[in-house]
C-alpha positions as CSV (number, residue, x, y, z in Angstrom):
1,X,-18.9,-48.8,45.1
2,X,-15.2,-49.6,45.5
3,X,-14.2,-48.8,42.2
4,X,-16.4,-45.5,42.7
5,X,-14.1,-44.9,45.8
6,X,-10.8,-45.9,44.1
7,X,-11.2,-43.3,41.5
8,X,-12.4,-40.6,43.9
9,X,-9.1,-41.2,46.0
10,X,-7.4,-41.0,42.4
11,X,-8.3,-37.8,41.7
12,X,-7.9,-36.3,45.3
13,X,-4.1,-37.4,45.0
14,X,-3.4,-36.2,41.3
15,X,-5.4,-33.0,42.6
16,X,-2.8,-32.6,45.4
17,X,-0.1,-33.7,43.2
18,X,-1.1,-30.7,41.0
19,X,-1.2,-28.1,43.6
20,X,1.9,-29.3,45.2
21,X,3.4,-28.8,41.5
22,X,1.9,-25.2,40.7
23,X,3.0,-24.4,44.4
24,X,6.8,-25.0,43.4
25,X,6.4,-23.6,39.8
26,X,8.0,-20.1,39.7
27,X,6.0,-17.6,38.0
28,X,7.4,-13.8,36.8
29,X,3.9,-11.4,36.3
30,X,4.4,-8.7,33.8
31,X,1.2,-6.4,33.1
32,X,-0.2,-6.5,29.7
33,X,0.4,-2.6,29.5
34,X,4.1,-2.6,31.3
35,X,4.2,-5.3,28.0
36,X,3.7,-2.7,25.4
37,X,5.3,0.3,26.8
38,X,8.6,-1.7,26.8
39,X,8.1,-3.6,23.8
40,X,7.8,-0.5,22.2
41,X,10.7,0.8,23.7
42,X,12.6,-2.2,22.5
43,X,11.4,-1.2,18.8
44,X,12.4,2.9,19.3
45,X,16.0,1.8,20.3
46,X,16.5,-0.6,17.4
47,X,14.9,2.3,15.1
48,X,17.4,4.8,16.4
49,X,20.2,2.4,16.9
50,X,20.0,1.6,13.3
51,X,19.3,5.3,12.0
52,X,22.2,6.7,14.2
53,X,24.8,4.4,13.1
54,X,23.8,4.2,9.1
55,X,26.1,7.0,7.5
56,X,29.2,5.0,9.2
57,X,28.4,1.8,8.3
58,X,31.4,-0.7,7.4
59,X,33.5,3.0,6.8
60,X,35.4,2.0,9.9
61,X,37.2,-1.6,9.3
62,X,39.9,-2.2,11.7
63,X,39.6,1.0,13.4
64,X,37.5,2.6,15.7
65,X,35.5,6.0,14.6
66,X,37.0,9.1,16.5
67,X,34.8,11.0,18.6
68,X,34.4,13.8,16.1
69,X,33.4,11.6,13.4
70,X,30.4,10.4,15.6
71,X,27.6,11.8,13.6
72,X,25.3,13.9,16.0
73,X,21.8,12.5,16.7
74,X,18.9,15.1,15.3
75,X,15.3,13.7,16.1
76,X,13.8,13.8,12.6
77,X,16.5,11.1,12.0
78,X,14.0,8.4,13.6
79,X,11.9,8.2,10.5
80,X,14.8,7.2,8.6
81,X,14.1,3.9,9.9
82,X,11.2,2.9,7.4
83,X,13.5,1.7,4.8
84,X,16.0,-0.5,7.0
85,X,16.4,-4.3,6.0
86,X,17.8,-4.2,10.1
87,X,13.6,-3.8,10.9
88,X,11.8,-4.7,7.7
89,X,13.6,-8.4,7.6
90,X,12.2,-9.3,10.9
91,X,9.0,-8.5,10.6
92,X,8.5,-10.6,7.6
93,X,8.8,-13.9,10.6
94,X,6.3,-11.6,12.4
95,X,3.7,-11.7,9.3
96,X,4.6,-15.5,9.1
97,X,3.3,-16.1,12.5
98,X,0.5,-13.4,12.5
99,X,-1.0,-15.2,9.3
100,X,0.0,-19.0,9.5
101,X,-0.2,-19.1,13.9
102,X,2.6,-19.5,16.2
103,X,3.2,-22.7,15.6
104,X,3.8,-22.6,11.9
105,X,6.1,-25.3,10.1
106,X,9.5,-24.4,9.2
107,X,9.0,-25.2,5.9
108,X,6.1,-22.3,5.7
109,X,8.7,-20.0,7.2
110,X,11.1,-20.9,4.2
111,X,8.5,-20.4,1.5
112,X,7.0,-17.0,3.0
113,X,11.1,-15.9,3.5
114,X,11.7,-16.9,-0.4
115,X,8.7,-15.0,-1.7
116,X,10.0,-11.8,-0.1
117,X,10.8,-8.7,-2.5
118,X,13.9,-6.9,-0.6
119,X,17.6,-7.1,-1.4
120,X,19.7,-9.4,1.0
121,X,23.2,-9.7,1.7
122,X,25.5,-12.8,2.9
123,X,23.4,-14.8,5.3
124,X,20.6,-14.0,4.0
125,X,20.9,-13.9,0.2
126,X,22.2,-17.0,0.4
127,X,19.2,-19.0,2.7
128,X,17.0,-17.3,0.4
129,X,18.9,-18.2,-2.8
130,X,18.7,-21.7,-1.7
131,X,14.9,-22.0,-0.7
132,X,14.3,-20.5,-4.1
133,X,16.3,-23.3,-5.9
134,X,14.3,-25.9,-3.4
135,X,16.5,-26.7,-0.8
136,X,14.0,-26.6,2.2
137,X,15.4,-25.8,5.5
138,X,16.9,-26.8,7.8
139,X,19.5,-27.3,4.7
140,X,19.2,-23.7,3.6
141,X,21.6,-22.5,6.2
142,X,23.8,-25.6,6.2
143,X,27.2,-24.8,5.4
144,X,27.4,-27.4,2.7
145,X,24.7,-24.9,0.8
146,X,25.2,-21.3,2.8
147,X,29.0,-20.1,2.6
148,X,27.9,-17.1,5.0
149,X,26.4,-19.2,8.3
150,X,28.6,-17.5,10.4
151,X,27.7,-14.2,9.6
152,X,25.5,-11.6,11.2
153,X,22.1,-11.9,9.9
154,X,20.0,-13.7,12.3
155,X,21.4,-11.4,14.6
156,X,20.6,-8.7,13.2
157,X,17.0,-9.5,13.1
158,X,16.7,-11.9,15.8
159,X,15.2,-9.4,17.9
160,X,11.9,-10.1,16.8
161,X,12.3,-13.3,19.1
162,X,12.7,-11.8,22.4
163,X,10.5,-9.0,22.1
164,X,7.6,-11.3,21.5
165,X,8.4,-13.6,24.3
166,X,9.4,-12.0,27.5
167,X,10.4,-13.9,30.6
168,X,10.8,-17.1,28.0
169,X,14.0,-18.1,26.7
170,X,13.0,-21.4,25.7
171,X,10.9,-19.9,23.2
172,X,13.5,-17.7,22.2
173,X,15.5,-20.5,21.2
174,X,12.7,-22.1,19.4
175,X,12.4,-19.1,17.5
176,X,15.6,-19.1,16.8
177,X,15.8,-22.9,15.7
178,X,12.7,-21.9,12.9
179,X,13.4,-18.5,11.4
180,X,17.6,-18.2,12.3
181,X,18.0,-21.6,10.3
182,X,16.9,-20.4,7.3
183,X,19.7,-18.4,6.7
184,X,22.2,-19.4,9.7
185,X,23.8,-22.3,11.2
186,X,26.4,-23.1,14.1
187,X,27.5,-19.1,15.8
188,X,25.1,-17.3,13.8
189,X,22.5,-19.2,14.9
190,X,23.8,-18.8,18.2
191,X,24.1,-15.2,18.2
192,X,20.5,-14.6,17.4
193,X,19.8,-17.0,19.9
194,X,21.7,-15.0,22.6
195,X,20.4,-11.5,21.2
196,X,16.8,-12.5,21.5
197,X,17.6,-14.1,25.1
198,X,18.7,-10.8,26.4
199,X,15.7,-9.0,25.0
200,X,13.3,-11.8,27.0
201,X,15.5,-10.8,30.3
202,X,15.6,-7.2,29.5
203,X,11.4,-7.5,30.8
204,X,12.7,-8.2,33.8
205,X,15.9,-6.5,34.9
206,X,17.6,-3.6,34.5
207,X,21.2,-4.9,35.5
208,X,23.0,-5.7,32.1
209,X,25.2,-7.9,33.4
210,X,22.5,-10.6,34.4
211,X,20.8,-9.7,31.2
212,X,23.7,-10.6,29.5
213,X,23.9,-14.0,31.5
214,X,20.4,-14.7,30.5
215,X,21.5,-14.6,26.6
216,X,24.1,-16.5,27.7
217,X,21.9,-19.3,29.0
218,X,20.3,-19.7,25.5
219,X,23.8,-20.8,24.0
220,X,25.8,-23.3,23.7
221,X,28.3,-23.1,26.5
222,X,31.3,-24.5,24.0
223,X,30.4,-22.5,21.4
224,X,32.9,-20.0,20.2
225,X,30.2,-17.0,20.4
226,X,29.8,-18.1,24.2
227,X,33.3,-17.6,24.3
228,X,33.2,-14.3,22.8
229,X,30.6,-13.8,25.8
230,X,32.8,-15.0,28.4
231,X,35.8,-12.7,27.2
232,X,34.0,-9.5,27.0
233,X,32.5,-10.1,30.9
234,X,36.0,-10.6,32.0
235,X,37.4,-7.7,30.4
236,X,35.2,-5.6,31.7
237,X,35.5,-7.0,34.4
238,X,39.4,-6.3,34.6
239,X,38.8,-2.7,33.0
240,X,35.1,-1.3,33.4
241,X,36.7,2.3,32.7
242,X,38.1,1.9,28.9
243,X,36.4,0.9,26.4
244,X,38.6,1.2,23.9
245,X,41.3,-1.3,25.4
246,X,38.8,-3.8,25.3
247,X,38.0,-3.2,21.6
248,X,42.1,-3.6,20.9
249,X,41.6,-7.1,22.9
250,X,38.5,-8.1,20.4
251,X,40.3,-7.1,17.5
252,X,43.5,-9.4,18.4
253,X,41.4,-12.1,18.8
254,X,37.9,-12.0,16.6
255,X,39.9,-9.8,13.5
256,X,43.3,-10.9,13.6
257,X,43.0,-14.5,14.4
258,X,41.7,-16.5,11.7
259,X,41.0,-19.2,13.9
260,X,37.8,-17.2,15.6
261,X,36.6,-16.3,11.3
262,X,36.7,-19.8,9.7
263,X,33.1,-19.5,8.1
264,X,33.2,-16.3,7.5
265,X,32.7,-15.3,4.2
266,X,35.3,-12.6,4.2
267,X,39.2,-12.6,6.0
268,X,40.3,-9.1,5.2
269,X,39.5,-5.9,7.1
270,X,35.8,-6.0,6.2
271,X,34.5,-8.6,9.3
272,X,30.7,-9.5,8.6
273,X,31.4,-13.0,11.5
274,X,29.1,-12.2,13.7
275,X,31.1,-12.8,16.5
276,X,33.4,-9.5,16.4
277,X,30.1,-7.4,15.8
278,X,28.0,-9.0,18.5
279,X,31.6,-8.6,20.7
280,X,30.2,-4.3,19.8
281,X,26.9,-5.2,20.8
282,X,28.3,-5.5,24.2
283,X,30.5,-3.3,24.6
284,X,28.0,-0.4,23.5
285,X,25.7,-1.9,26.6
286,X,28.5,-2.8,29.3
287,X,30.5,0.3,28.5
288,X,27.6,2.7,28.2
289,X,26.3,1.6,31.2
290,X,22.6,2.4,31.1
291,X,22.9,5.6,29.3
292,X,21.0,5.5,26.7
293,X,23.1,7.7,23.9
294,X,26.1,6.4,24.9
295,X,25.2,3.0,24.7
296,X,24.3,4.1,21.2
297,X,27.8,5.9,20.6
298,X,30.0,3.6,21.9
299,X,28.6,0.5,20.1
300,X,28.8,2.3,16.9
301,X,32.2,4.0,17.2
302,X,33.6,0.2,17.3
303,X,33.0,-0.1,14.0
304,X,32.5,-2.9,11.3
305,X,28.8,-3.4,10.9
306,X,28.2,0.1,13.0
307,X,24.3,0.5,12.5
308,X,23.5,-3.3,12.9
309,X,25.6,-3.5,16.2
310,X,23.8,-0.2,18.2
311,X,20.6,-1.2,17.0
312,X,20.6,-4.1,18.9
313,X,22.1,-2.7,21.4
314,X,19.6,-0.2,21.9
315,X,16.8,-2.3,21.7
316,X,17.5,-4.4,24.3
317,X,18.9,-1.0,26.7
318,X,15.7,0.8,25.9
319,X,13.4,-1.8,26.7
320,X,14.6,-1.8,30.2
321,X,13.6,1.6,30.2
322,X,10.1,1.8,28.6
323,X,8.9,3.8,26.1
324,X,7.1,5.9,28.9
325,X,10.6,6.7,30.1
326,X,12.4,7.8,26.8
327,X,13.8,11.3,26.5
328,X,11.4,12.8,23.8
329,X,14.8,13.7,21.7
330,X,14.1,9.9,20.4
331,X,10.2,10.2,20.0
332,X,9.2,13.5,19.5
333,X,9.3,13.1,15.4
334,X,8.4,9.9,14.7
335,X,5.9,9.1,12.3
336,X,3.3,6.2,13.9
337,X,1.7,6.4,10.3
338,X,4.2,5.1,7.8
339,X,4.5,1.8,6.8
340,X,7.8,-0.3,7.1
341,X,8.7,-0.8,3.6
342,X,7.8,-4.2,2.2
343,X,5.5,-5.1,5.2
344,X,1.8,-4.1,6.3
345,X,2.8,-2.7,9.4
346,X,3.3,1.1,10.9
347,X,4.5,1.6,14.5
348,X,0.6,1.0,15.7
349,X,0.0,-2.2,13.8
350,X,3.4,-3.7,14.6
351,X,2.5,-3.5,18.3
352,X,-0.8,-4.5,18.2
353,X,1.1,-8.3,16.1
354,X,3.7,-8.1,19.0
355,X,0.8,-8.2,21.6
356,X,-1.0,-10.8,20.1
357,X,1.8,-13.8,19.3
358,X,3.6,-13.1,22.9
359,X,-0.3,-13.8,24.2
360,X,-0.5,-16.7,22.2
361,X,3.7,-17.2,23.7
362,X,2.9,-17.0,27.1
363,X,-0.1,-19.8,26.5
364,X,2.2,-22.3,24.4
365,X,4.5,-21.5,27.7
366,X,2.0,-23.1,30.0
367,X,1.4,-19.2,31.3
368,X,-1.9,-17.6,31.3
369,X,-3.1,-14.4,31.1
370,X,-5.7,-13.1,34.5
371,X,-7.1,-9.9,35.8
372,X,-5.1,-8.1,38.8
373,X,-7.3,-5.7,41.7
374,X,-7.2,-3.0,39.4
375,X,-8.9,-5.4,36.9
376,X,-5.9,-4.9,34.6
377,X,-4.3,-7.8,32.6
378,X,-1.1,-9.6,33.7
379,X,0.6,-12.2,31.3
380,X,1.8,-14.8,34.1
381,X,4.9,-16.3,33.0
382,X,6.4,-19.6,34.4
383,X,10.0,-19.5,34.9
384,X,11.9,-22.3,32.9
385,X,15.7,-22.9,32.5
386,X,16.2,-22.9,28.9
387,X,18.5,-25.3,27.4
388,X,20.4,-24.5,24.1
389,X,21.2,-27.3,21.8
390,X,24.1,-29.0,21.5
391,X,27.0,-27.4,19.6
392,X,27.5,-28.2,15.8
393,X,30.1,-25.5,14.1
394,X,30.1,-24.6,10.9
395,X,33.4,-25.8,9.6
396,X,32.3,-29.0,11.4
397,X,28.8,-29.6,10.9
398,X,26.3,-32.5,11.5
399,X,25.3,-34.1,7.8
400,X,22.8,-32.0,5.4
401,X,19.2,-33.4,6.1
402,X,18.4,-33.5,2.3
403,X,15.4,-32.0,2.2
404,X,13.9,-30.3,-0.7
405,X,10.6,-28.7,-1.3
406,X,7.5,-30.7,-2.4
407,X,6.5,-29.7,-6.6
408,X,3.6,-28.3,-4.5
409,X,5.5,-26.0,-2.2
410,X,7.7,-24.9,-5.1
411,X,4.6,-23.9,-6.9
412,X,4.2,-21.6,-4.0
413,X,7.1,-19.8,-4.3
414,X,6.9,-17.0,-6.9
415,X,11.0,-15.8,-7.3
416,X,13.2,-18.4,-8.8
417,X,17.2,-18.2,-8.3
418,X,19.9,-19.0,-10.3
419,X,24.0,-19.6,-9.8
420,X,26.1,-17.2,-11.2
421,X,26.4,-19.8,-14.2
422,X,22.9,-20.2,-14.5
423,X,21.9,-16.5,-14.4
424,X,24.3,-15.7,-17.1
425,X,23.5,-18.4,-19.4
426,X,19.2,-17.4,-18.7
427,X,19.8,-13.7,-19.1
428,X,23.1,-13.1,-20.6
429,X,23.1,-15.3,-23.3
430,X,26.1,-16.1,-25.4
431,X,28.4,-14.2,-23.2
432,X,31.2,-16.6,-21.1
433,X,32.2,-15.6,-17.5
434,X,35.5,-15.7,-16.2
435,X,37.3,-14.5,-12.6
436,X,34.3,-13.9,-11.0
437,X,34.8,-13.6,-7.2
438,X,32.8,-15.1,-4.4
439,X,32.6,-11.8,-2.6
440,X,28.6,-10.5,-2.2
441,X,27.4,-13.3,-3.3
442,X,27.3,-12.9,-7.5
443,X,24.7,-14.3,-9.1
444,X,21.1,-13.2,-9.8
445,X,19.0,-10.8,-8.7
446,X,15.5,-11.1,-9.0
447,X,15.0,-6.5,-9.0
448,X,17.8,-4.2,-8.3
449,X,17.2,-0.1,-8.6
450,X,14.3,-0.9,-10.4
451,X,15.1,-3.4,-13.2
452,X,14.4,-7.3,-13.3
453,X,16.7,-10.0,-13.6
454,X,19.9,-8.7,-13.5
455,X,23.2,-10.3,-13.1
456,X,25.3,-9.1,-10.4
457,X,29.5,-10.3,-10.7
458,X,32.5,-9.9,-8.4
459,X,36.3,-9.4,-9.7
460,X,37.9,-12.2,-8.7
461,X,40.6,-10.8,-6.2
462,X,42.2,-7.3,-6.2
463,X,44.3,-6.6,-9.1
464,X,41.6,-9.1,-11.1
465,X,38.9,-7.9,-13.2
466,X,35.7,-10.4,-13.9
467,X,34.9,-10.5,-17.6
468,X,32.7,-11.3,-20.2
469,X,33.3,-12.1,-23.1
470,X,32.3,-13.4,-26.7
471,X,33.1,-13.8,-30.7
472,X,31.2,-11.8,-32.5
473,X,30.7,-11.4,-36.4
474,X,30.1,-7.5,-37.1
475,X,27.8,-7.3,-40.5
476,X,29.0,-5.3,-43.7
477,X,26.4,-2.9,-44.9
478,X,25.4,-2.2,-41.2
479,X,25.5,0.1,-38.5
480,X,26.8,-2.4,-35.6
481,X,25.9,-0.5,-32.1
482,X,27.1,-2.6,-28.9
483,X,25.0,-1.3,-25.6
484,X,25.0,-2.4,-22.2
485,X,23.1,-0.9,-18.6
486,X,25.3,-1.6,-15.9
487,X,24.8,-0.4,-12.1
488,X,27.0,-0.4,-8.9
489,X,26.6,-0.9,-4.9
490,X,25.7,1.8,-3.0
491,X,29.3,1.9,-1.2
492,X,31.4,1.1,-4.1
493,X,31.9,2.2,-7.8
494,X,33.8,0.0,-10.2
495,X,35.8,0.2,-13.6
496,X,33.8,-0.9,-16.9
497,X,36.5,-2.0,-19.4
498,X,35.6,-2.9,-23.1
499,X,38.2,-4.7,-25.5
500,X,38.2,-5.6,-28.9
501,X,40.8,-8.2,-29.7
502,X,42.6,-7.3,-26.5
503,X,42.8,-3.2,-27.1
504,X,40.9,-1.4,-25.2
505,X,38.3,1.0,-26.6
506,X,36.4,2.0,-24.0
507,X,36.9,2.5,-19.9
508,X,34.2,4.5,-17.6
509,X,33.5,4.5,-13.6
510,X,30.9,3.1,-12.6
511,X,29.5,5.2,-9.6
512,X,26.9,7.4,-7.8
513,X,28.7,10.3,-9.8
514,X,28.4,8.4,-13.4
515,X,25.2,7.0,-13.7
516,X,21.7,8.1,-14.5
517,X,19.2,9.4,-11.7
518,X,17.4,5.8,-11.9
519,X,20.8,4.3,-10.9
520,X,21.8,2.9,-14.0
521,X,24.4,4.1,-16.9
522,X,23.4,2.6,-20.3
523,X,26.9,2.6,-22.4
524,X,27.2,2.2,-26.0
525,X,30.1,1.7,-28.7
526,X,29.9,2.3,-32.3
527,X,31.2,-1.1,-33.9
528,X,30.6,-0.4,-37.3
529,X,34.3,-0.1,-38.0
530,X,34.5,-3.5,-37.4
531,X,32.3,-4.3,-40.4
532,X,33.0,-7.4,-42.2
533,X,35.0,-8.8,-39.2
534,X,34.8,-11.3,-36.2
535,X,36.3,-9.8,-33.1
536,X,36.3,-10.5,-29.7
537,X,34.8,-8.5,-27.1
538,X,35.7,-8.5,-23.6
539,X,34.1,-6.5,-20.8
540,X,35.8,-6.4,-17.3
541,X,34.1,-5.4,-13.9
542,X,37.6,-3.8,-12.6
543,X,38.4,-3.3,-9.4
544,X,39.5,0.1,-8.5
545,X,39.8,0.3,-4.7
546,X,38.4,-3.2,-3.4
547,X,35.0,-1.9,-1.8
548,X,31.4,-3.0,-2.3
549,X,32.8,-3.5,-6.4
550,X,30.2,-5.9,-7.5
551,X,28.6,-5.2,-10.9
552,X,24.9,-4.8,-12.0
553,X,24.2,-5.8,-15.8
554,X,20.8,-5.8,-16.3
555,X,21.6,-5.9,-20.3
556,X,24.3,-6.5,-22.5
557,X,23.2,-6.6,-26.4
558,X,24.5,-6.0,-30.2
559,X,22.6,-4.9,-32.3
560,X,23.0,-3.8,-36.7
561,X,20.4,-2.2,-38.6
């Protein structure tokens, strides 16, 4: 009987302890439908951010764009959207979670990122590149394998986190610490981190400042990007008015001083850090203050990465807002029946994933989901400080956790990837490679415009061509043809050079304006004059202007008959 009453006084006290702790716990509510009408709004400002700024995009490097170079917004430009690695990347750590459950492994995340079809830049290409060789993540985005972490691809795509988890930073950064280290490490991680943190607050509050504050939280406090943070507060702060003085202050600082771009993969005018770009994220929102265009505007007329920056910008503004509350300029065209290219979503199905994980978010929170008077659902959120890790930069990072994938994960993964060595060697065979540049990541590339494994190079420096070259005994009795398919960027062209035992014979542009409709220009030379000989061939991709001039060679063969 004693032991019957010890255990009943047990459980009376832990049941008071309980209440007394759910009594202190802080809770935010947020109806289920307030939910979706701003979570879509947070999805129609990243899709017109992003379709807005595109036609200026990196056109504007160390200079802002003047006002009458602002394209003009037109509401059919919404569906533009469809095909824009700013939305489509994203929702590829959307399908991870939708099929594998919130709480899938890292390592899952890596495989389902490697096995994905798009093209990628910096960042990105270069996680990817390194899942597909077997380096599992975390080391994916480790600097000792990723020359890009510091550049702006988790936060371009970080959005994703905060929209599915409003009211809950910590999530955010959990997010971040899965999908933004794949590809990111140190101040990109960081930014995505702080990007996602202002979408959770953006639920919540309409005053951008304290929204801002709230990314803020999710960061590092010694991190350089919190610096970044920190300045562009206090400018405004010292002049709300201009906002292109505060721009001249970022560019001092996050362009000209390479102490604020040491792991960025570039140090000229192009700036991919995304430090200076997410410095135009807030600008577009503290300088436009709350108008929805020109928060848009402003964001993108600081140029650099000027479609990345507004869409983010946007999102986060317009989710304040709620779709309900959106001029119709910005939703009056759009298409709710088109798929997102490379994902199974249209505008209907990606809300109906959103809804679903940030249920399953407010759960793993220690939330819960209950019925108001009006018998209407209300996620009920408890409020948590969130507490970023500590701070590991990039040119001074913790040591690589060597780890690879398991011969069973690898099966899994259905691209492979190759260094710029190794892809010549597979699929250029014979052919040496000489001056090629680290810019845009050469190397392979699973498809591009159409055609499979192609090798894409970079001239070494401006002023430098990158060649290939080869000996090459020409047959007597033969006709000798020599035929390549080369491609180009879509914002560069380059110069294709051919020399035989160092004279040039042949030159041609490589560029929207010289190529076939398919995107390619197949080139041939008549070697048969060369009969009887061994000669020595040399292509060059020239530089001609230094600007997106990588090459595309998806063949390069000889051939006698």
């Amino acid at each position: 009987m004693k032991k019957n009453l010890n255990l009943i006084l047990f459980f009376s006290l832990f049941c008071l302890f309980v209440d007394v702790v759910s009594a202190q716990q802080e809770f935010r509510r947020l109806s289920v439908a307030d939910y979706r009408d701003k979570m879509k709004a947070a999805w129609i400002g990243q899709i017109a951010g992003v379709c807005w700024g595109a036609p200026t995009e990196f056109k504007y490097c160390e200079r802002t764009i003047p006002e009458n170079e602002m394209p003009v917004w037109k509401p059919e430009m919404i569906n533009n959207a469809f095909g824009q690695d700013d939305l489509y990347v994203e929702m590829t750590f959307l399908r991870t979670m939708e099929e594998h459950g919130f709480g899938v492994s890292q390592r899952q995340a890596g495989i389902d990122f490697a096995n994905s079809e798009y093209n990628l830049w910096h960042a990105n290409v270069e996680g990817r590149r390194n899942l597909r060789r077997g380096i599992a993540p975390p080391d994916s985005s480790h600097p000792a394998f990723n020359q890009c972490a510091d550049d702006i691809d988790y936060q371009i795509e970080a959005d994703f986190s905060g929209i599915i988890a409003p009211g809950m930073p910590e999530m955010v950064i959990e997010l971040g610490n899965k999908f933004g280290r794949l590809m990111n490490y140190g101040d990109g991680l960081h930014a995505g981190q702080f990007v996602g943190g202002m979408y959770a607050e953006a639920y919540f509050e309409t005053d951008l400042i304290k929204i801002i504050r709230a990314g803020l939280a999710c960061i590092p406090q010694d991190s350089q990007y919190a610096e970044m943070v920190c300045d562009l507060l206090k400018w405004y702060e010292e002049n709300p008015n201009n906002w292109e003085t505060t721009w001249t202050k970022i560019e001092a600082k996050y362009q000209k001083n390479k102490d604020y771009r040491r792991f960025s993969c570039h140090s000229g005018a192009f700036n991919i850090d995304a430090k200076i770009n997410g410095a135009y994220i807030l600008v577009g929102l503290l300088y436009g203050k709350g108008d929805l265009d020109q928060t848009i505007i402003i964001s993108t007329r600081c140029g650099q990465d000027s479609d990345c920056n507004p869409s983010n910008a946007a999102g986060i503004l317009f989710a304040t807002r709620g779709f309900s509350k959106l001029p119709q300029r910005f939703t009056e065209k759009l298409d709710e029946t088109q798929k997102f290219r490379y994902t199974a979503y249209n505008v209907p199905m990606l809300l109906d994933v959103c809804e679903k994980l940030t249920r399953q978010a407010v759960i793993r929170n220690g939330g819960r989901v209950e019925k108001n008077n009006n018998n209407e659902e209300v996620f009920v959120i408890p409020v948590k400080t969130p507490k970023p890790q500590s701070y590991k930069p990039s040119w001074r990072p913790e040591p690589p956790a060597d780890v690879k994938f398991t011969d069973e994960e690898k099966a899994k993964i259905r691209f492979k990837e190759y260094s710029i060595k190794e892809a010549v060697d597979q699929f250029l065979s014979g052919w040496k490679l000489t001056n090629c540049g680290a810019d845009m990541n050469p190397g392979f590339r699973a498809e591009y415009r159409g055609k499979k494994n192609v090798v894409m190079t970079h001239p070494k420096e401006q002023g430098v061509a990158c060649t290939f070259s080869r000996s090459v005994a020409i047959p007597e009795g033969k006709k000798t043809w020599f035929r390549c398919v080369v491609s180009h960027h879509d914002g560069g062209d380059w110069d294709w050079v051919i020399r035989v035992d160092g004279k040039e014979i042949g030159r041609r542009s490589i560029s929207k304006d010289n190529v076939g409709d398919n995107g390619w220009a197949t080139i041939e030379i008549n070697l048969t004059p060369y009969a009887g000989k061994t000669i020595a061939i040399e292509l060059d991709n020239a530089p001609n202007g230094w600007a997106w001039e990588a090459g595309y060679w998806a063949s390069i063969e000889i051939e006698s008959k």
